[in-house]
C-alpha positions as CSV (number, residue, x, y, z in Angstrom):
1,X,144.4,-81.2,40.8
2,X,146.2,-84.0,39.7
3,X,147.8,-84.8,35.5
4,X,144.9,-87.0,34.9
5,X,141.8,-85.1,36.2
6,X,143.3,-81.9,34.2
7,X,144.0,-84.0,31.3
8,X,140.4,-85.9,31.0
9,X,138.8,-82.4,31.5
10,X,140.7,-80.7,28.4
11,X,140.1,-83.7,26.4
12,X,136.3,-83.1,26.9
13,X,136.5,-79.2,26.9
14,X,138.3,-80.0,23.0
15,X,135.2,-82.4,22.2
16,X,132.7,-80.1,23.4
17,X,134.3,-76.9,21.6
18,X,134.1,-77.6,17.7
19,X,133.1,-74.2,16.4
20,X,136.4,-72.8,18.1
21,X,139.5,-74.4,16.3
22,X,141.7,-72.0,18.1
23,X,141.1,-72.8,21.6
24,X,140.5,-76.4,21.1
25,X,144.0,-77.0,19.1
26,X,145.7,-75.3,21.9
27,X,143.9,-77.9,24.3
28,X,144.9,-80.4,22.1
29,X,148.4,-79.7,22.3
30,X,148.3,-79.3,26.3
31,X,146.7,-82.7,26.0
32,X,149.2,-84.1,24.0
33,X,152.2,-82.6,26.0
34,X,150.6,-84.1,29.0
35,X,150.5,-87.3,27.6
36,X,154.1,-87.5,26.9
37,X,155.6,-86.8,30.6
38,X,155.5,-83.9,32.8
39,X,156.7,-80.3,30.9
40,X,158.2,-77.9,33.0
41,X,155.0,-75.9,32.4
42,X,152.7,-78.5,34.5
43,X,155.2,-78.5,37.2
44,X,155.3,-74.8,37.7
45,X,151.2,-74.7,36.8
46,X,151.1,-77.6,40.0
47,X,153.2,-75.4,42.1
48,X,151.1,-72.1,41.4
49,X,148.1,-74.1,42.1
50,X,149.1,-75.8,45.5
51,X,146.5,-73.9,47.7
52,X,144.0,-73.6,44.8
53,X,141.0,-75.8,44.6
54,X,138.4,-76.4,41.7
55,X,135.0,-77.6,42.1
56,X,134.1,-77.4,38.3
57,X,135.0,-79.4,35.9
58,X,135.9,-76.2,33.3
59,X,137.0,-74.2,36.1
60,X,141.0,-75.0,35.9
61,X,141.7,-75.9,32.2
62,X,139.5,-72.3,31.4
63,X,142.0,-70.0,33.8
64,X,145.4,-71.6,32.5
65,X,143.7,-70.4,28.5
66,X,143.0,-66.9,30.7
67,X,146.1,-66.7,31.5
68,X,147.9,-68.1,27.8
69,X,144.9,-65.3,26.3
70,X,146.1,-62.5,28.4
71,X,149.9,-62.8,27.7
72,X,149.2,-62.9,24.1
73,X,146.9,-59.6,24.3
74,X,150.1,-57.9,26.3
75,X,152.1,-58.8,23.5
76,X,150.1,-57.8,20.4
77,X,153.8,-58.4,18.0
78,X,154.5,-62.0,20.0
79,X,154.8,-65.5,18.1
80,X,151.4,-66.8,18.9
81,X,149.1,-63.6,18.1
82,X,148.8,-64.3,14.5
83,X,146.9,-67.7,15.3
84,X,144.6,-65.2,17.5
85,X,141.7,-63.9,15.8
86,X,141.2,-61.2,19.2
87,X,144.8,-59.9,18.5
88,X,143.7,-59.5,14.7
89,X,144.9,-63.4,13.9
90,X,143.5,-65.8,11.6
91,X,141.8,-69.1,13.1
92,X,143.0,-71.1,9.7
93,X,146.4,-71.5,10.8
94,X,147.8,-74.3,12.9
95,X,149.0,-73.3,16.5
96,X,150.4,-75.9,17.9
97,X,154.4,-75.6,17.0
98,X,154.2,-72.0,18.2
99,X,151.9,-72.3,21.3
100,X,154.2,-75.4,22.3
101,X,157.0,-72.5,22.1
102,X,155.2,-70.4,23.8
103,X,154.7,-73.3,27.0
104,X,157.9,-74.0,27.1
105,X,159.2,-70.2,28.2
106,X,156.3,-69.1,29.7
107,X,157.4,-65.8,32.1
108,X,156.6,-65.4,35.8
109,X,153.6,-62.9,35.8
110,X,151.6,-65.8,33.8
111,X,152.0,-68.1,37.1
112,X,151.3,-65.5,39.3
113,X,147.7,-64.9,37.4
114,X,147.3,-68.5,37.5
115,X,148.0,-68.4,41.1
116,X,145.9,-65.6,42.4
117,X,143.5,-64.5,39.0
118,X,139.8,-65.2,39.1
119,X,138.3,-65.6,36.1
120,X,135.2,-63.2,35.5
121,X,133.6,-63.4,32.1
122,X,130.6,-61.4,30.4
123,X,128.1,-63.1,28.1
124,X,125.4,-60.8,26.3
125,X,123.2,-63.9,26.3
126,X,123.4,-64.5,29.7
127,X,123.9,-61.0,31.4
128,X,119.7,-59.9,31.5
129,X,118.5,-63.4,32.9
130,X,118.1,-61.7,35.8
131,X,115.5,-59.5,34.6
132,X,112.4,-61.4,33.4
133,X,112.5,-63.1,37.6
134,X,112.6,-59.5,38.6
135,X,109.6,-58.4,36.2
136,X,107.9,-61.3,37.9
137,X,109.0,-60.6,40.8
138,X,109.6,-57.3,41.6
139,X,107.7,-55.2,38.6
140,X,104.4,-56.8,39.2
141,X,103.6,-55.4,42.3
142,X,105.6,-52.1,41.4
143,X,108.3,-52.8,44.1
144,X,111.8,-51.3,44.0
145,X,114.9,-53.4,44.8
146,X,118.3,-53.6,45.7
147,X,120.1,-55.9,43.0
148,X,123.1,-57.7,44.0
149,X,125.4,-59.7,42.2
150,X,128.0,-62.3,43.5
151,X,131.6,-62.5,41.5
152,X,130.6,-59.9,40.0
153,X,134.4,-58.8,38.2
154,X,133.5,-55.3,37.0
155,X,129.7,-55.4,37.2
156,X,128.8,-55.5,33.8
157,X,125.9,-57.8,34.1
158,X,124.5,-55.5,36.8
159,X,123.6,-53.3,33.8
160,X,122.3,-55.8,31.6
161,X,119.3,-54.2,31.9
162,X,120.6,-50.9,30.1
163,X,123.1,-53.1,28.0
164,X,120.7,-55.6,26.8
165,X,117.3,-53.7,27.3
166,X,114.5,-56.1,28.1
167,X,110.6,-55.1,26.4
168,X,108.3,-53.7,28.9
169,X,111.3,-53.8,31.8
170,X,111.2,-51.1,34.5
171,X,114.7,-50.3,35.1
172,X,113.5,-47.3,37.0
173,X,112.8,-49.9,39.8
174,X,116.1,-50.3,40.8
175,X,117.5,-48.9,44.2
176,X,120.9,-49.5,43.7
177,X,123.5,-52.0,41.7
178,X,125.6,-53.4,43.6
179,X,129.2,-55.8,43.0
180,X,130.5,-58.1,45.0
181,X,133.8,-59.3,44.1
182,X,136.9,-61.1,45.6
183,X,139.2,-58.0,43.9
184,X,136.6,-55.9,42.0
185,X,138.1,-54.8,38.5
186,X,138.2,-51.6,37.4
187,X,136.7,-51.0,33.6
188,X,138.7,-47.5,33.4
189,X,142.4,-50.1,33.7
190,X,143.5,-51.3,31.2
191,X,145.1,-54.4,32.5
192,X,141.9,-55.2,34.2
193,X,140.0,-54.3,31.0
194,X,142.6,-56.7,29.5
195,X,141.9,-59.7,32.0
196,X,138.3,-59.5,30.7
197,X,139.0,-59.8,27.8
198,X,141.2,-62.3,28.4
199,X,138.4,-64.0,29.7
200,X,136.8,-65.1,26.6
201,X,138.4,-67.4,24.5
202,X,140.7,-66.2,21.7
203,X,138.5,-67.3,18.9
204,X,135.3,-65.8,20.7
205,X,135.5,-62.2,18.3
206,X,131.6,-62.1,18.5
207,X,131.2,-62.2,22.2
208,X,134.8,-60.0,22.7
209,X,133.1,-57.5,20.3
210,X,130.0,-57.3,23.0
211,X,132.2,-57.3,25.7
212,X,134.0,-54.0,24.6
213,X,130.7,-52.3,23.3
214,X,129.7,-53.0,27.1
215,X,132.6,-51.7,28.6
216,X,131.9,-48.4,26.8
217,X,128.2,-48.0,27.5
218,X,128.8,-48.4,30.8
219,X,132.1,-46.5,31.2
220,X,130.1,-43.8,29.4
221,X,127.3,-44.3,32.2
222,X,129.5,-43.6,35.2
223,X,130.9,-40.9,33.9
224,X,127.6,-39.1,34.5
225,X,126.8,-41.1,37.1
226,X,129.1,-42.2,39.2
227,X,127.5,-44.6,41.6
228,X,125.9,-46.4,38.7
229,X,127.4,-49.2,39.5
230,X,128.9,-49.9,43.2
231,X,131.6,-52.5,44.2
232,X,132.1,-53.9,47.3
233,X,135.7,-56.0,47.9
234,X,134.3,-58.9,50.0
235,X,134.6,-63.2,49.7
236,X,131.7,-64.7,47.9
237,X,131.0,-66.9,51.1
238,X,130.7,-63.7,53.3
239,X,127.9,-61.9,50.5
240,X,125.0,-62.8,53.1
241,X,126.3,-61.6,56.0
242,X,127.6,-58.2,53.9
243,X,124.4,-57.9,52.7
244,X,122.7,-58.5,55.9
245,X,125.1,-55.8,57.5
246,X,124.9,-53.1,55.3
247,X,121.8,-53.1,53.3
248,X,118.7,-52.0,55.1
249,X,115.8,-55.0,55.4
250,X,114.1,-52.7,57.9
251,X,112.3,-50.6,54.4
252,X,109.3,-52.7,53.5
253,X,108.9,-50.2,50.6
254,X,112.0,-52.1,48.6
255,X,113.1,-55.2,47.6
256,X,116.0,-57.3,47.3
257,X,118.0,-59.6,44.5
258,X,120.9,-61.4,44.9
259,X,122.0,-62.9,41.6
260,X,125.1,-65.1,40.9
261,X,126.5,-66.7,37.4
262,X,129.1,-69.2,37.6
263,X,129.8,-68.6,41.4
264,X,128.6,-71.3,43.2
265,X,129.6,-74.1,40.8
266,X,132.9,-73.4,41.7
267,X,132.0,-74.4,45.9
268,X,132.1,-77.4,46.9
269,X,129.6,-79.3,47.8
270,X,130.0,-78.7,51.8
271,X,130.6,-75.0,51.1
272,X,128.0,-74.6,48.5
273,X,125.3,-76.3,51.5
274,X,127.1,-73.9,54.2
275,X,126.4,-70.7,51.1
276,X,122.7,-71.9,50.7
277,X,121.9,-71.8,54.4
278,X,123.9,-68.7,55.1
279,X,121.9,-66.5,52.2
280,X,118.5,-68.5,53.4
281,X,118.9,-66.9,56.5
282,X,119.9,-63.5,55.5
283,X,116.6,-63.9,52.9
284,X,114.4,-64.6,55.9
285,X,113.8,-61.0,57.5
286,X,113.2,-59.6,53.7
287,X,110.3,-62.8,53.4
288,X,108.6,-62.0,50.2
289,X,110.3,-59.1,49.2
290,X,113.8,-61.4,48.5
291,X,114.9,-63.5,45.2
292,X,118.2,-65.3,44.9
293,X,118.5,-66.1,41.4
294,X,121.3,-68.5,40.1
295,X,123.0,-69.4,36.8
296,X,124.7,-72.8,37.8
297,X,125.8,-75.8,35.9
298,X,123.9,-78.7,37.3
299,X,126.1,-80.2,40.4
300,X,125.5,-83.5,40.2
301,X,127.0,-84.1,36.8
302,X,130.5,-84.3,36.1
303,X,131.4,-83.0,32.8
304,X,128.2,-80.9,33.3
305,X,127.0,-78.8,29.6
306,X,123.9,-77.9,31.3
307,X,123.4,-74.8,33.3
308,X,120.2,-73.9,35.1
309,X,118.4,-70.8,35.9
310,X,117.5,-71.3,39.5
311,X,115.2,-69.0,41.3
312,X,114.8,-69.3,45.0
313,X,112.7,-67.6,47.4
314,X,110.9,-67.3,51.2
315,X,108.2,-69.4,51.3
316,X,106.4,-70.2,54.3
317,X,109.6,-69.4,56.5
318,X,111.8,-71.6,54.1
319,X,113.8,-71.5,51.1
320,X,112.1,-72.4,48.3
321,X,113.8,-73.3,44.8
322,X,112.5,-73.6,40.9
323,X,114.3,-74.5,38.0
324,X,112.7,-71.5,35.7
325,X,115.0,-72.7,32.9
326,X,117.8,-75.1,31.5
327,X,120.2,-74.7,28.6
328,X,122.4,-77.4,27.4
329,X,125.5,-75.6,25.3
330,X,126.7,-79.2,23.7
331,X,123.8,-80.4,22.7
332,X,121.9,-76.6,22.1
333,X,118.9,-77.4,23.8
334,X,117.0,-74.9,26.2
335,X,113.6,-75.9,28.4
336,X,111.6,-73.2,29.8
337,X,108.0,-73.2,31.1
338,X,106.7,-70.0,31.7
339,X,103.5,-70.2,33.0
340,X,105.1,-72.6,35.9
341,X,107.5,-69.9,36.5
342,X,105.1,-67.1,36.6
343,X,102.9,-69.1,39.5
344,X,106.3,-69.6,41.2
345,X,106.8,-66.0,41.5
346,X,103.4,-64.7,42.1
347,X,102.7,-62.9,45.3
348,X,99.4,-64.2,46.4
C-alpha cells in the first residue's frame, strides 16, 4: 500500500459517501494531511500494515475508520465523540481540528487493530440474500441443508432468516448454521460487540440501530439454544477443504450452502482463481444438492460501486455461475431478473 494508492482511494470513498458528512470530513482531512507530507500517523499505519495486503479498493481506507470508530466508542467522554452521532454526537459540527488531534496521538492498541483486525460488518439489507437462492434452491424440492458462511465475524447474517424473516421461507429447512471465521467474535464480549459496531461508520445510526437489535435477537436465541449458531476458527482459503472434512456429503437427504459477503473481493486475483477451484471441487461430490452463493463487488473494476449476487452451482460435472442480481450503491441502481434466476436454479 503505498501514499498515493491510499490517498486516490479516500478521495473517491469522500466523493462516493455524500449522505455521511461525518465520515467523509474525516477522509477529507486524512486526504488533506496526506497531501501535505508524511504524519507520523501514516508512518506508523505503513509499519502496522507491512505484511498486510488489500485486494479492494475500500478494503484499507474502511479498517483505518474501524479502528479511528472503535477508539472513539472506548472513550465515550474523548474529544472526538461529540462529532459522532453512534457515541450520541451531532453530524453538524465540523471534525476536522479535533480528529486531526486525535491523529496526531493516536495510542498503540489502535495500530495493533490495524495490524491484525478484520473488519466484519452486518447490513439488514444484505444479511437474507441468501435466502430467496435457497427457496429456489433448496425449498422447492423440500430439501434440508447445511448453510455455511465465509468471514462470517459473529454469524449474524447466518440468522437473517429469523432476523429479517423472508414471506413463505422455510427456516425449518435448515440442518445447521455454521461460521467460519479467521477469529470468530463473540456477541456476549463486549469489545467484540464493540469492534462491530465499530464496523459501521460513525454517521451510520440507522444501520448501528439494526445491528444491536440483531445482536439481541440472536443473543436471546442462543440462550435457549445454544448451537443456534456454530463457529468454526479456520482461514477463509481453507473453508472447502473444512467443509469437505467435517461436514457429511455422504447424506443425499440434505443439502449444502456456502455463502460469502465481502470475502472474496478482498483475494487476489491468483488466490480468488485458487478459492474458486478449491470450493468447485469440494461442490462436486454434493452435485445438485450444492450452492455457493456470493455477494462480491465486480473484480474487474477498480473503484468498483457495484456488487453482484453470484450464484454458482454443479452442472454437468462443472461449476456453473449466474449473476441473479446487481446493485450499484453510487449511482442506486439494482438489476434483477427473476424468471432467469428461477430456470438457473431449477432442478430438472
Amino acid at each position: 500500500m503505498t501514499k498515493e494508492e491510499f490517498l486516490s482511494q479516500i478521495e473517491r470513498a469522500a466523493t462516493v459517501l455524500p449522505g455521511l458528512p461525518v465520515t467523509a470530513g474525516l477522509l477529507r482531512q486524512m486526504g488533506e494531511e496526506l497531501k501535505k507530507g508524511d504524519p507520523a500517523w501514516w508512518k506508523n499505519t505503513l509499519k502496522a500494515w507491512e505484511r498486510r495486503r488489500f485486494a479492494g479498493w475500500t478494503e484499507a481506507w474502511s479498517l483505518f475508520l474501524t479502528c479511528v470508530h472503535y477508539e472513539v466508542l472506548s472513550d465515550p467522554d474523548g474529544p472526538l465523540a461529540p462529532y459522532f452521532p453512534s457515541c450520541g454526537g451531532t453530524d453538524e459540527a465540523e471534525p476536522s481540528r479535533v480528529f486531526s488531534q486525535f491523529l496526531s496521538d493516536l495510542p498503540k492498541e489502535f495500530f495493533f487493530h490495524l495490524r491484525n483486525g478484520q473488519r466484519r460488518v452486518f447490513l439488514e439489507l444484505w444479511a437474507p440474500l441468501w435466502v430467496s437462492p435457497a427457496a429456489l434452491f433448496f425449498q422447492q424440492r423440500g430439501l434440508p441443508f447445511y448453510l455455511v458462511e465465509v468471514n462470517a465475524g459473529a454469524g449474524l447474517n447466518l440468522a437473517a432468516d429469523m432476523l429479517v424473516p423472508q414471506k413463505g421461507f422455510d427456516s425449518q429447512l435448515l440442518a445447521a448454521r455454521i461460521g467460519i471465521d479467521p477469529a470468530p467474535l463473540e456477541l456476549e464480549n463486549i469489545e467484540h460487540k464493540r469492534w462491530l459496531t465499530a464496523a459501521l461508520m460513525p454517521d451510520q445510526l440507522p444501520l448501528i440501530r439494526a445491528l444491536d437489535k440483531a445482536i439481541k435477537a440472536v443473543l436471546e436465541r442462543q440462550s435457549r439454544e445454544a448451537a443456534f449458531i456454530q463457529m468454526v476458527p479456520c482461514e477463509a482459503q481453507l473453508a472447502p477443504k473444512f467443509i469437505a472434512k467435517n461436514i457429511p456429503v455422504d447424506d443425499k437427504d440434505v443439502g449444502l450452502l456456502l455463502f460469502n459477503i465481502g470475502a472474496t473481493s478482498r483475494m487476489g486475483d491468483s488466490e480468488y482463481a485458487a478459492y474458486k477451484n478449491s470450493v468447485a471441487e469440494m461442490m462436486k461430490p454434493w452435485g445438485e444438492r450444492a450452492l455457493w452463493v456470493e455477494l462480491e463487488s465486480v473484480r474487474e473494476e477498480i473503484y468498483s460501486t457495484t456488487f453482484q449476487l453470484r450464484i454458482n452451482r454443479i452442472s454437468n460435472g462443472q461449476l456453473s455461475q449466474y449473476i441473479m442480481a446487481q446493485f450499484d450503491f453510487a449511482a442506486k441502481k439494482t438489476s434483477y431478473d427473476p424468471r432467469q434466476s428461477a430456470k438457473f436454479l431449477s432442478i430438472k
